[in-house]
DSSP file (Angstrom, degrees, kcal/mol; ACC not computed):
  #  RESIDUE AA STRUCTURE BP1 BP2  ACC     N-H-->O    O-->H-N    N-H-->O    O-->H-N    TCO  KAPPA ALPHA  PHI   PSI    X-CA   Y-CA   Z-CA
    1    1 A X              0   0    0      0, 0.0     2,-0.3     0, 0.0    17,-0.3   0.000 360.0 360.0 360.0 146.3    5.7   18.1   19.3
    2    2 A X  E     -A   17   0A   0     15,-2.9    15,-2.6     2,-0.0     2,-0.3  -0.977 360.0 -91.6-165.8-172.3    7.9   18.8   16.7
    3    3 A X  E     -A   16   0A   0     -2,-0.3     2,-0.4    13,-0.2    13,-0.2  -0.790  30.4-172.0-132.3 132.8    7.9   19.5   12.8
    4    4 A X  E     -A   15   0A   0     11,-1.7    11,-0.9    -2,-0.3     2,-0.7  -0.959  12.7-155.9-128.1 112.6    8.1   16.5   10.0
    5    5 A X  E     +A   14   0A   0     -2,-0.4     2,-0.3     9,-0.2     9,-0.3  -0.949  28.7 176.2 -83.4 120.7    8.5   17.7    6.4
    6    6 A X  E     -A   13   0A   0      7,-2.4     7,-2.4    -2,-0.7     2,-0.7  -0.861  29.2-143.0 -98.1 128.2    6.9   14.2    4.2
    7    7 A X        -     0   0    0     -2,-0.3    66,-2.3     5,-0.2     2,-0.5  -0.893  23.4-177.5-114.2 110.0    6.5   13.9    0.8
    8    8 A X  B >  S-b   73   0B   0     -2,-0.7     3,-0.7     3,-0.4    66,-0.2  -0.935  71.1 -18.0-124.9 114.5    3.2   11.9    0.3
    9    9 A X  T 3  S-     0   0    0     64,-1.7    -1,-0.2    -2,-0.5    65,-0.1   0.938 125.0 -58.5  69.5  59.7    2.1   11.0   -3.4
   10   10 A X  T 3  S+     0   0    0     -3,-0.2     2,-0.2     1,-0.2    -1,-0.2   0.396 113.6 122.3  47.0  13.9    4.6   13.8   -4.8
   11   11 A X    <   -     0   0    0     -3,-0.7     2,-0.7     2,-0.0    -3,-0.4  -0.621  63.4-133.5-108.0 133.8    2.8   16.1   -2.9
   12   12 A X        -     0   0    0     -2,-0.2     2,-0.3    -5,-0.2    -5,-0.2  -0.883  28.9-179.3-117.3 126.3    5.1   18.2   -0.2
   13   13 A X  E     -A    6   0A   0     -7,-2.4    -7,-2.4    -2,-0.7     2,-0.2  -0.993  26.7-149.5-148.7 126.6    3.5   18.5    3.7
   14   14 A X  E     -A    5   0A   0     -2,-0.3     2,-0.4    -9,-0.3    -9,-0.2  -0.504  30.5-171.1 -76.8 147.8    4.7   20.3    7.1
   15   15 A X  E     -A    4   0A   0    -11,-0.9   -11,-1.7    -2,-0.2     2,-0.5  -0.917  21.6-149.9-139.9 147.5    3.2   18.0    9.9
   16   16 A X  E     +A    3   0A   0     -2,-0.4     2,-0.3   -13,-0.2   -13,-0.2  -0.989  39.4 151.4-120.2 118.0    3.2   18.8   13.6
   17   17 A X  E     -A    2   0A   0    -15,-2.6   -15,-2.9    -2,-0.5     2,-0.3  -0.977  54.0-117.2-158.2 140.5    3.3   15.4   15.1
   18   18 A X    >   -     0   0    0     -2,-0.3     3,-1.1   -17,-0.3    47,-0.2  -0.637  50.2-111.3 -79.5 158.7    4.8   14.2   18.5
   19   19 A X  T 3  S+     0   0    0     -2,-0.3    46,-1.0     1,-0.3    47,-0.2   0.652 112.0  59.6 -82.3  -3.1    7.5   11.8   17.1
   20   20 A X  T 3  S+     0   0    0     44,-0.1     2,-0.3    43,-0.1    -1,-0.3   0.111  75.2 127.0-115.2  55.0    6.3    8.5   18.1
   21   21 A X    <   -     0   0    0     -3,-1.1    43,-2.8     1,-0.1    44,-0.4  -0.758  65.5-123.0 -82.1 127.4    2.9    9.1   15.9
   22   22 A X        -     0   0    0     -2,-0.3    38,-0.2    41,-0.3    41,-0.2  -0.083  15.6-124.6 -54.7 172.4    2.5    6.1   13.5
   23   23 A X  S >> S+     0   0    0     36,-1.4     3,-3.0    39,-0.2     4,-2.0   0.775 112.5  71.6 -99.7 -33.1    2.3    7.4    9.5
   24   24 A X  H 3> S+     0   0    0     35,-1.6     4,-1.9     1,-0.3    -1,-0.2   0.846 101.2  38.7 -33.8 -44.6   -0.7    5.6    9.5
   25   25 A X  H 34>S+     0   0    0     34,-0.3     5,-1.1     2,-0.2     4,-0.3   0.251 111.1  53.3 -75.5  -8.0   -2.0    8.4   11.6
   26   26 A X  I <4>S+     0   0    0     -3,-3.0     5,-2.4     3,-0.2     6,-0.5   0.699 112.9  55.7-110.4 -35.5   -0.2   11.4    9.8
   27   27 A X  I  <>S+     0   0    0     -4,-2.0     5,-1.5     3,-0.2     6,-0.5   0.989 123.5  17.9 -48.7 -69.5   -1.9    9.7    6.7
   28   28 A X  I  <5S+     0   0    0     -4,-1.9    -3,-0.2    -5,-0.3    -1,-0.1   0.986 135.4  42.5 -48.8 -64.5   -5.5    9.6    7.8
   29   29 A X  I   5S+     0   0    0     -4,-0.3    -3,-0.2     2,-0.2    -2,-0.1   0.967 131.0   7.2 -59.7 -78.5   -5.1   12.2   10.6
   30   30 A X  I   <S+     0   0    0     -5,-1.1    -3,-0.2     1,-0.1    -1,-0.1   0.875 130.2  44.4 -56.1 -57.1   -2.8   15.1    8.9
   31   31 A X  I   <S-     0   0    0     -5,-2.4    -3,-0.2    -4,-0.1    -4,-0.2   0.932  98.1-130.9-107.1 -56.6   -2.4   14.4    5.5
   32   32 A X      < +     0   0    0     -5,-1.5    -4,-0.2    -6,-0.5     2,-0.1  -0.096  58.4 127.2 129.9 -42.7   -6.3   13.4    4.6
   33   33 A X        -     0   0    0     -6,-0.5     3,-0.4     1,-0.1    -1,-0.3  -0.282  33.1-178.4 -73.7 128.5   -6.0   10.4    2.8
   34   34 A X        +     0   0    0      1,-0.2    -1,-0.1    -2,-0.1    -6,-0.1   0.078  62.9  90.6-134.1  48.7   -8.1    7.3    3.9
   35   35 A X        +     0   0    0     -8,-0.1    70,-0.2     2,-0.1    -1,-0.2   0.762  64.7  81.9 -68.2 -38.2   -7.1    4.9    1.6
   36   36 A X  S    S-     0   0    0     -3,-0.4     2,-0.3   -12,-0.1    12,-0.3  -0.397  84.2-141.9 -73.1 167.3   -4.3    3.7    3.7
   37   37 A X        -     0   0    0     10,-1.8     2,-0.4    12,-0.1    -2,-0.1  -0.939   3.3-138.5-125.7 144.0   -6.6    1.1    6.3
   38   38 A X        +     0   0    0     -2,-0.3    -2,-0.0     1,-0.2     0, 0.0  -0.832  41.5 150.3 -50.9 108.2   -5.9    0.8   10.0
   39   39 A X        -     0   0    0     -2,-0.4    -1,-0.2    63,-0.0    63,-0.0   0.455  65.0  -1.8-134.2 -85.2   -6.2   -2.9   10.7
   40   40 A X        -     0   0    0      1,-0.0    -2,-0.1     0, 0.0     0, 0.0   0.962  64.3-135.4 -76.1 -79.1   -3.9   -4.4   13.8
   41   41 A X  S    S+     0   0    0      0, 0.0    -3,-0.0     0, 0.0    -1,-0.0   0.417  94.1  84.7 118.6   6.1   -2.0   -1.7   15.0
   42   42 A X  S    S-     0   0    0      0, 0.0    19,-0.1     0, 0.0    16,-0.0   0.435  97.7-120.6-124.9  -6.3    0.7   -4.6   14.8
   43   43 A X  S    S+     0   0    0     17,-0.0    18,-0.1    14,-0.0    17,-0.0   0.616  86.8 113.7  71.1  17.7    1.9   -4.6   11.3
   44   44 A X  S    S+     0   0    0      1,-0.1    88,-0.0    88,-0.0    -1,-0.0   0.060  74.9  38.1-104.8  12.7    0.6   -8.2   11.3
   45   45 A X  S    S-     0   0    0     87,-0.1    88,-2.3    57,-0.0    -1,-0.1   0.419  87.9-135.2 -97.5 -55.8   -2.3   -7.6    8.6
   46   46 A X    >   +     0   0    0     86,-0.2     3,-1.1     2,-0.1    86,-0.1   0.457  63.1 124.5  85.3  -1.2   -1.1   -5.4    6.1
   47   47 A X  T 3  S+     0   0    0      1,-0.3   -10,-1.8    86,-0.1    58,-0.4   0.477  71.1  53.6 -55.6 -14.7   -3.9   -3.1    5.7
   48   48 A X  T 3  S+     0   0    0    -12,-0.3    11,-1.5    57,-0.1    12,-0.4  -0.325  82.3 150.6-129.0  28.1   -2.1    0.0    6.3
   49   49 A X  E <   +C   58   0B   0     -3,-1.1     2,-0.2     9,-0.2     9,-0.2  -0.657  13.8 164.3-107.8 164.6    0.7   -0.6    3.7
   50   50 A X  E     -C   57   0B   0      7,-3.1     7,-1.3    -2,-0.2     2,-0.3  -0.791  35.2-101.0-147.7 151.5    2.4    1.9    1.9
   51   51 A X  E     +CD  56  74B   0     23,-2.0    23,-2.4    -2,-0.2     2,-0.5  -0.883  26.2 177.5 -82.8 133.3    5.7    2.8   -0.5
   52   52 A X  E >  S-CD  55  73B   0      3,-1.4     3,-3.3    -2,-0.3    21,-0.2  -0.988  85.2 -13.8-115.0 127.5    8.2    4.2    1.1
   53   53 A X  T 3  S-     0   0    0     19,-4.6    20,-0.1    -2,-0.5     3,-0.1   0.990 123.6 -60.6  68.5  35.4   10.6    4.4   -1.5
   54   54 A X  T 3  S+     0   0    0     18,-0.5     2,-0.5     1,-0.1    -1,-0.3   0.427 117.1 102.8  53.3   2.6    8.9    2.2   -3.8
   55   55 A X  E <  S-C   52   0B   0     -3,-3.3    -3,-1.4    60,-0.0     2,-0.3  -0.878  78.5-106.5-114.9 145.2    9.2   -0.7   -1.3
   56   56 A X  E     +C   51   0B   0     -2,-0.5     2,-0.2    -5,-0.2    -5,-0.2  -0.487  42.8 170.7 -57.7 122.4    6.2   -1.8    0.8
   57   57 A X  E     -C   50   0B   0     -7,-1.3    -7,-3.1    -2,-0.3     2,-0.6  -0.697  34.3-112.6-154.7 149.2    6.0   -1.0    4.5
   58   58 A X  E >>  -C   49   0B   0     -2,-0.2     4,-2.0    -9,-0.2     3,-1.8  -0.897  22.8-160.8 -97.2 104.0    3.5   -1.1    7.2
   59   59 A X  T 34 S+     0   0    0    -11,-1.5   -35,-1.6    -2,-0.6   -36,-1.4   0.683  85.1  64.6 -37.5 -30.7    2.4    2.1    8.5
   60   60 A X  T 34 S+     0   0    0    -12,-0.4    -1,-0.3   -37,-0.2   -38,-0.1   0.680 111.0  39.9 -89.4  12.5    1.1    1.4   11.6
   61   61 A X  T <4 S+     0   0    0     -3,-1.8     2,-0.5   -19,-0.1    -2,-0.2   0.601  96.3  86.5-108.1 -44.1    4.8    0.3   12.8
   62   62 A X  S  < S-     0   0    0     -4,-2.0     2,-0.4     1,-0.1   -39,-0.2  -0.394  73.4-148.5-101.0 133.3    6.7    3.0   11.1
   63   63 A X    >   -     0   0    0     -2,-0.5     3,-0.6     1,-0.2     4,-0.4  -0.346  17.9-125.7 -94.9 138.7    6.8    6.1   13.4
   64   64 A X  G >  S+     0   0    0    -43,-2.8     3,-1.3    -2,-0.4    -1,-0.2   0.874 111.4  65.0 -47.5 -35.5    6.9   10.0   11.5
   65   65 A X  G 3  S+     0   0    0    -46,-1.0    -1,-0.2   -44,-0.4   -45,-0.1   0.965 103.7  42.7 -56.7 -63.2   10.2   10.6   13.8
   66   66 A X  G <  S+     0   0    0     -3,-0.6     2,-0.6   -47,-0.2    -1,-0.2   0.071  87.6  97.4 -75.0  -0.2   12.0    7.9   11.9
   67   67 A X  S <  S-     0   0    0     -3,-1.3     6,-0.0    -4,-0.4    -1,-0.0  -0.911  81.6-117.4-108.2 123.3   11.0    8.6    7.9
   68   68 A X        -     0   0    0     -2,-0.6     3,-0.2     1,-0.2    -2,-0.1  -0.104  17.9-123.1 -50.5 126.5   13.8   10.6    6.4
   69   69 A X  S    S+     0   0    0      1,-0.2    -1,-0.2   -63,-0.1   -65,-0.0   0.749 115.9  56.5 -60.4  -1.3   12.3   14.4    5.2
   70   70 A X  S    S+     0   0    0      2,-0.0    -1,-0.2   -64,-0.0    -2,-0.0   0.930  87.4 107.9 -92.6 -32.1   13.7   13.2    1.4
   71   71 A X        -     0   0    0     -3,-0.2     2,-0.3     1,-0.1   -64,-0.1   0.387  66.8-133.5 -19.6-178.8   11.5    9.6    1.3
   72   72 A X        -     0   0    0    -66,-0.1   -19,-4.6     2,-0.0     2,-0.7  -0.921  14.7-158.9-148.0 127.6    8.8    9.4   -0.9
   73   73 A X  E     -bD   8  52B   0    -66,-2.3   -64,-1.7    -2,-0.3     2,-0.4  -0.726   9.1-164.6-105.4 115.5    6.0    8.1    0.7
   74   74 A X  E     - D   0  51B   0    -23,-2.4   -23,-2.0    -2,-0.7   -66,-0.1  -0.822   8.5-180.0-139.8 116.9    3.0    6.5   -1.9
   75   75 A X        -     0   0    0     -2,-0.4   -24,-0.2   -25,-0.2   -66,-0.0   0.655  45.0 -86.1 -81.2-142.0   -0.5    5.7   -0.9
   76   76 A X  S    S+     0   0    0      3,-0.1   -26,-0.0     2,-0.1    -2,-0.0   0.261 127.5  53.7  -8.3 -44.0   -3.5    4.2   -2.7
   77   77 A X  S    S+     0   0    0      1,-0.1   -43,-0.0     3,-0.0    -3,-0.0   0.059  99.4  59.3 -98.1  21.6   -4.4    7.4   -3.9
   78   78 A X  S >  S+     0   0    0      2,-0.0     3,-0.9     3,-0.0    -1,-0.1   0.681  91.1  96.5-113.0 -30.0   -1.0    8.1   -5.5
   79   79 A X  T 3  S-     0   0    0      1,-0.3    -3,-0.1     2,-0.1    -4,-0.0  -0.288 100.4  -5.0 -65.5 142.3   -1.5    4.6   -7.9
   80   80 A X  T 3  S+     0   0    0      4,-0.2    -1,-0.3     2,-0.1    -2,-0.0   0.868  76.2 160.6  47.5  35.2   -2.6    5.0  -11.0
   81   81 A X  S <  S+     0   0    0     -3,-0.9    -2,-0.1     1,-0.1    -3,-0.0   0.935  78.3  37.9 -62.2 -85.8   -3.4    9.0  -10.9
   82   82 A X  S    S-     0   0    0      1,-0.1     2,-0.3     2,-0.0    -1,-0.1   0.682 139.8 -17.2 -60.6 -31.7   -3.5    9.5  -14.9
   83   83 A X  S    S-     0   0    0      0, 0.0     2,-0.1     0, 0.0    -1,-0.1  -0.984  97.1 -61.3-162.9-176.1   -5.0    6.5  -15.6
   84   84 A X        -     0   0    0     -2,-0.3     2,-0.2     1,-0.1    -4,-0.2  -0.508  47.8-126.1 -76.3 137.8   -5.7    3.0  -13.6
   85   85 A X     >  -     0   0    0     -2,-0.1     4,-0.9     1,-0.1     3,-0.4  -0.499  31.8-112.2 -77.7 133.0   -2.2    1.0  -12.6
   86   86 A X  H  > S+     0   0    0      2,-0.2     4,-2.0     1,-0.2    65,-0.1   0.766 121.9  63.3 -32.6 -32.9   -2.7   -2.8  -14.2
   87   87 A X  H  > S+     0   0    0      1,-0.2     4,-1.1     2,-0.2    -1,-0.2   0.932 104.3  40.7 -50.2 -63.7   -2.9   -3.8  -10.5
   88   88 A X  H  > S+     0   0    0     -3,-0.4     4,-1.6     2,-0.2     3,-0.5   0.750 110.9  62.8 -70.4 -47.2   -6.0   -1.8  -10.2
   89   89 A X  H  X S+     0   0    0     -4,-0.9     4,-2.2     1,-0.3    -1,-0.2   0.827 106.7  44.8 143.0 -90.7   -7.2   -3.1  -13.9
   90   90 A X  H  X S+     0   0    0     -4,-2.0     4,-2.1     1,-0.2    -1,-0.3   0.459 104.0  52.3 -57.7 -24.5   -7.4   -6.5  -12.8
   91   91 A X  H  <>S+     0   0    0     -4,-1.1     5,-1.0    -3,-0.5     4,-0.3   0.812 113.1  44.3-102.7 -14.8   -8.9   -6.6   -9.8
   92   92 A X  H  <5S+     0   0    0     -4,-1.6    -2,-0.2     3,-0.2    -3,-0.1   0.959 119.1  46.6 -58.4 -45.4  -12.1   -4.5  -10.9
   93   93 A X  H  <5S+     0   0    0     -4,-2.2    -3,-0.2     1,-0.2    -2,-0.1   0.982 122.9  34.9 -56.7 -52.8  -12.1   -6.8  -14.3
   94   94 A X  T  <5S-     0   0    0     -4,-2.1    -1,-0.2    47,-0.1    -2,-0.1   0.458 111.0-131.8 -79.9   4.9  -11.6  -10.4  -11.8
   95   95 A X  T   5 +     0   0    0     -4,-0.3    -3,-0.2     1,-0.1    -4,-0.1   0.817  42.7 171.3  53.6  46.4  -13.8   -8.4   -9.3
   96   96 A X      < +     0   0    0     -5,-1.0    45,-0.1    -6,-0.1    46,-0.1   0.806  41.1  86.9-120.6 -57.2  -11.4   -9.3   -6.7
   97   97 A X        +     0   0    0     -6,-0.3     0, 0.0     1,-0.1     0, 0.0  -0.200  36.4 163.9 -47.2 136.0  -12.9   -6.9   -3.6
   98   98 A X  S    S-     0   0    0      0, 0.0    -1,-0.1     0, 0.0    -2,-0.0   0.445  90.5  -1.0 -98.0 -76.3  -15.7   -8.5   -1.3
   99   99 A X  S    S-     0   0    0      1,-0.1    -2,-0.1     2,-0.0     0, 0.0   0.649  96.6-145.2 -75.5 -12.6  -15.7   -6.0    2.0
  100  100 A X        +     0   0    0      1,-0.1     4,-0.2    -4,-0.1    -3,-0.1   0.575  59.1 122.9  72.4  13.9  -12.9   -4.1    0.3
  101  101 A X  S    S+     0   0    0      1,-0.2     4,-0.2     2,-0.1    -1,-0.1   0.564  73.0  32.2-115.0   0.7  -11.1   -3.2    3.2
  102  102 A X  S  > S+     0   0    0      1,-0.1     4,-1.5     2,-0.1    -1,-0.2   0.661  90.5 102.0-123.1   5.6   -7.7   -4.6    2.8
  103  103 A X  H  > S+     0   0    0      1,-0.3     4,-0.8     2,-0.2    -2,-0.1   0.499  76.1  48.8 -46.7 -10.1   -7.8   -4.1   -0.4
  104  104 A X  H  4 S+     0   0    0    -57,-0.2    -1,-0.3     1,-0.2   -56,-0.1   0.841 110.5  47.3 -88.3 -41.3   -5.8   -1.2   -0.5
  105  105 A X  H >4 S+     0   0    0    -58,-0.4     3,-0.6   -70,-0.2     4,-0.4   0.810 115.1  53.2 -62.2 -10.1   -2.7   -2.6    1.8
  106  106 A X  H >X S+     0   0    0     -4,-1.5     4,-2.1     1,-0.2     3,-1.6   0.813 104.8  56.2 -96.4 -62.3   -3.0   -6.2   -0.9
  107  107 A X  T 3< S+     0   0    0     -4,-0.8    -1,-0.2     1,-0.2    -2,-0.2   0.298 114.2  44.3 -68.7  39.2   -2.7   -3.7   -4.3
  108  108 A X  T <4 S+     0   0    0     -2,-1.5    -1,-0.2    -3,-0.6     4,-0.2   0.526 103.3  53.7-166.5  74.3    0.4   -2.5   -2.8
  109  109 A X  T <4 S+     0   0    0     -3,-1.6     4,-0.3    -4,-0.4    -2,-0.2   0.128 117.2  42.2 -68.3 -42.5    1.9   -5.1   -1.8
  110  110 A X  S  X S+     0   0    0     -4,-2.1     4,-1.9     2,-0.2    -3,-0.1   0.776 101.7  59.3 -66.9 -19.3    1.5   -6.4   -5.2
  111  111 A X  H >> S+     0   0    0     -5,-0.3     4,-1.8     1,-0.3     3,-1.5   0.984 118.5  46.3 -84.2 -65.2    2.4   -3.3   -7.2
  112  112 A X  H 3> S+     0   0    0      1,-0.3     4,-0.8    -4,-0.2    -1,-0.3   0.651 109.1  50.9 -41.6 -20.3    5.9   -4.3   -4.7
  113  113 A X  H 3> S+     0   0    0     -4,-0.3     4,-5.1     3,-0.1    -1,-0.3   0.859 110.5  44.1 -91.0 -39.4    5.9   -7.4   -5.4
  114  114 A X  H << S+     0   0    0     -4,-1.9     4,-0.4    -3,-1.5    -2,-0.2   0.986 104.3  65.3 -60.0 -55.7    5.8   -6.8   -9.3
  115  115 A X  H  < S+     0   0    0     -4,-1.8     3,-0.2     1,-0.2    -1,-0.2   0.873 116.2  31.2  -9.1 -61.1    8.5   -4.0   -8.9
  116  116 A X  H  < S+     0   0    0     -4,-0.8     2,-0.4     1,-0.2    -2,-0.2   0.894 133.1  30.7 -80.4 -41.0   10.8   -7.0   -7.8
  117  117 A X     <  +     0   0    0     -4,-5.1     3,-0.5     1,-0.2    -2,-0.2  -0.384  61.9 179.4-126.2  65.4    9.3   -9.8   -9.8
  118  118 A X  S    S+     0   0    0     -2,-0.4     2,-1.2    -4,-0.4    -1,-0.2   0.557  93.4  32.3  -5.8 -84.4    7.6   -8.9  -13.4
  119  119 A X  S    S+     0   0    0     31,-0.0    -1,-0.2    -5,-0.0    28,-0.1  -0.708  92.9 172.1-119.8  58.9    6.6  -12.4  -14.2
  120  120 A X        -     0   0    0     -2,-1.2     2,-0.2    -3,-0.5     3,-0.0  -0.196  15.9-143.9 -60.9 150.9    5.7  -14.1  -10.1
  121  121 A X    >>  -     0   0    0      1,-0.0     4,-2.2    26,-0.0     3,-0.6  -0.583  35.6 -71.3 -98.2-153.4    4.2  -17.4   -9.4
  122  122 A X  H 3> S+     0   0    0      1,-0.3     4,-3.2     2,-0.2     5,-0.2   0.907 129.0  29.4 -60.2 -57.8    2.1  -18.9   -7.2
  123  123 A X  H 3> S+     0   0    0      1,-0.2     4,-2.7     2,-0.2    -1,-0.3   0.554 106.5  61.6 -84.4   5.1    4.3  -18.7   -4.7
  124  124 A X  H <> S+     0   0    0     -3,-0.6     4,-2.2     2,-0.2     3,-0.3   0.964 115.9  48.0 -88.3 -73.5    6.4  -15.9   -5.1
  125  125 A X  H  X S+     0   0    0     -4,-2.2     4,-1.5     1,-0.2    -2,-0.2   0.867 115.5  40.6  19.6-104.7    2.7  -14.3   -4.7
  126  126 A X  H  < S+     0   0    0     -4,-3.2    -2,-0.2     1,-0.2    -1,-0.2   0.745 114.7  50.7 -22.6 -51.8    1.9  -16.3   -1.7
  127  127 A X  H >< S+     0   0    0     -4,-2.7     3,-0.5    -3,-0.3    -2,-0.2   0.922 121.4  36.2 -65.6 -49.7    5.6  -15.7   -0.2
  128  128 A X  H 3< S+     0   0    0     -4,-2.2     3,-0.2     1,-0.2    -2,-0.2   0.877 123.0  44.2 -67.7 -33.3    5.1  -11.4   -0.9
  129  129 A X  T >< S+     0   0    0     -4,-1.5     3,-0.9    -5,-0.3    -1,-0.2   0.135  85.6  98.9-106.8  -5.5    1.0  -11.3    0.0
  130  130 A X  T <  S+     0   0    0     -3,-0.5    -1,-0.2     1,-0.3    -2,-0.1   0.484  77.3  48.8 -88.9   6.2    1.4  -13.4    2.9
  131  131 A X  T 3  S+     0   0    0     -3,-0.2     2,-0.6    -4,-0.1    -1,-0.3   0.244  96.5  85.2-110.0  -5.3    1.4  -10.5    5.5
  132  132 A X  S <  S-     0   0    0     -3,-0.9     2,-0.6   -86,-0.1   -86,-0.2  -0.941  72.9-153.1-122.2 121.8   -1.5   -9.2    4.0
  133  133 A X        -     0   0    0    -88,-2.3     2,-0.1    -2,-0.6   -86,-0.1  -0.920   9.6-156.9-116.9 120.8   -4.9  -10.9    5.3
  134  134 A X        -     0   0    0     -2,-0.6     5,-0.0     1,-0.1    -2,-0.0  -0.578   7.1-174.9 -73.4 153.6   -8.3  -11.3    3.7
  135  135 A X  S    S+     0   0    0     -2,-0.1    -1,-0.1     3,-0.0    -2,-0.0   0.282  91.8  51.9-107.5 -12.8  -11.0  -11.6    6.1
  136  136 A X  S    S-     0   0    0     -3,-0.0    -2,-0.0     3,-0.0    -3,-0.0   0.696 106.5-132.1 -79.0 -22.6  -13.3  -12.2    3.1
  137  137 A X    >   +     0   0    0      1,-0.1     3,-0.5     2,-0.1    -4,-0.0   0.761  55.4 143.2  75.9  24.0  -10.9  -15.0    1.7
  138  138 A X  T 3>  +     0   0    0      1,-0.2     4,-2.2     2,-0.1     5,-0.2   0.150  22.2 134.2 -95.7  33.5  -10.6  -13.9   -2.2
  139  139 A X  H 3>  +     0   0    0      2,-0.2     4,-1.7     1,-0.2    -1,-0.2   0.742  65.4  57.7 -39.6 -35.0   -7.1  -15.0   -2.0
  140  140 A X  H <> S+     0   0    0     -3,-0.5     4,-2.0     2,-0.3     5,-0.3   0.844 109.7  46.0 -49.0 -58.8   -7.7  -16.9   -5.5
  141  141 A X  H  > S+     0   0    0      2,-0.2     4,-0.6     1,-0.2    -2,-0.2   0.888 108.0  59.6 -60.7 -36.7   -8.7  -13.6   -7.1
  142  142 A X  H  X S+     0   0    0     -4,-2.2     4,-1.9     1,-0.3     5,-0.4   0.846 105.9  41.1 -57.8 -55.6   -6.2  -12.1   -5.8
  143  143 A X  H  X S+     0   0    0     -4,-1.7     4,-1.4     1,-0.2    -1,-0.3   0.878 110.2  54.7 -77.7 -26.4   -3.9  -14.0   -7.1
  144  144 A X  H  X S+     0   0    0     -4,-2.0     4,-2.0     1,-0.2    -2,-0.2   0.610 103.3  70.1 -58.7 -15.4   -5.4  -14.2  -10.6
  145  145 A X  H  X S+     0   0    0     -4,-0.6     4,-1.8    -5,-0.3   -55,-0.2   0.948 101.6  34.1 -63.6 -49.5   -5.3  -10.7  -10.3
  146  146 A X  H  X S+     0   0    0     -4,-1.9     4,-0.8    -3,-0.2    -2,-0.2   0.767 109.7  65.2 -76.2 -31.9   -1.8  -10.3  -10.4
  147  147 A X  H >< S+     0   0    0     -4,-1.4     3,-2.8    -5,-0.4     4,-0.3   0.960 109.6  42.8 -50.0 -69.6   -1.4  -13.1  -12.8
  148  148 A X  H >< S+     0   0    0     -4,-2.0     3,-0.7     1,-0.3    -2,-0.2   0.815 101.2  68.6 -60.9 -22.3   -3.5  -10.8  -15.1
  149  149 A X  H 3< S+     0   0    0     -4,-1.8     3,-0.3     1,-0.2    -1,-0.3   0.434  96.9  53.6 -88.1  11.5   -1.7   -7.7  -14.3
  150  150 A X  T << S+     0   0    0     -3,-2.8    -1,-0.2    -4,-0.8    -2,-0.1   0.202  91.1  66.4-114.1  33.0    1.4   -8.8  -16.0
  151  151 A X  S <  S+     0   0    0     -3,-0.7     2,-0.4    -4,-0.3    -1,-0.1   0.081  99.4  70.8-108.6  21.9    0.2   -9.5  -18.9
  152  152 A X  S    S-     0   0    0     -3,-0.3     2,-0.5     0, 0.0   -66,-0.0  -0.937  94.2-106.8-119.3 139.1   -0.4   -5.7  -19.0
  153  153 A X        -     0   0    0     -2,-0.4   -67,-0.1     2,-0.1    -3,-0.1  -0.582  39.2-115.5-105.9 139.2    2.2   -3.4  -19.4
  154  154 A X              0   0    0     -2,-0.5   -69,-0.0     1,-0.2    -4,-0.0   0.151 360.0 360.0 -35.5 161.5    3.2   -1.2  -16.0
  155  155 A X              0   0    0      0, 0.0    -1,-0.2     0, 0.0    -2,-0.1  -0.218 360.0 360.0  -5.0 360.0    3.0    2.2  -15.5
């Protein structure tokens, strides 16, 4: 065991964690939050994605030994705190969730993908989103989602 400081959703937290503990797990486990979703355990889903540093990362690959104590770490619950992110906007207006349960790792994976690219298309979308799997299939909303959240302005 040994002792992790992380700063998750501006929020500053001591962890006692063996070092090859996923952040998925210091997320859930430690921290509280159970937005981020457990899906593969392979980074091959995307449910479990996260900011580190504003760019999107898979939790369930990256291990608490290996995240720098300055990062900044941003969840699900860290989007849109004062008021709802455009990401978030749009997929309640286009109704975008069916089972909701990758929903978190796809809004942000777009909010990253918007970061890099205001104004995306289809496939610049496709190309960012493609690590992230519906099992419901509302890829189509999904992307009209993000279509509609840049006609909004970010956060």
């Amino acid at each position: 065991m040994a002792t992790y400081n992380i700063t998750v959703n501006k929020k500053q937290y001591t962890i006692e964690a063996e070092a090859d503990v996923p952040l998925v797990w210091i997320l859930r486990d430690n921290v509280g939050l159970k937005g981020t979703k457990f899906g593969c355990g392979i980074a091959a889903c995307g449910a479990c994605t996260v900011h580190l540093n504003d760019n999107p990362v898979r939790s369930c690959q990256l291990r608490i030994s290996a995240i720098p104590s300055d990062a900044r770490i941003t969840t699900i619950e860290g989007i849109g705190e004062k008021s709802l992110h455009p990401i978030q906007e749009a997929w309640i207006e286009l109704q975008v969730p069916q089972c909701g349960y990758c929903q978190s790792g796809q809004i942000m994976s777009a909010i990253g993908l918007l970061k890099r690219k205001p104004k995306p298309d289809d496939r610049d979308i496709d190309a960012a989103l493609g690590g992230n799997l519906c099992r419901c299939g509302t890829y189509d909303r999904i992307r009209k989602a993000i279509h509609r959240a840049t006609e909004t302005p970010s956060q």
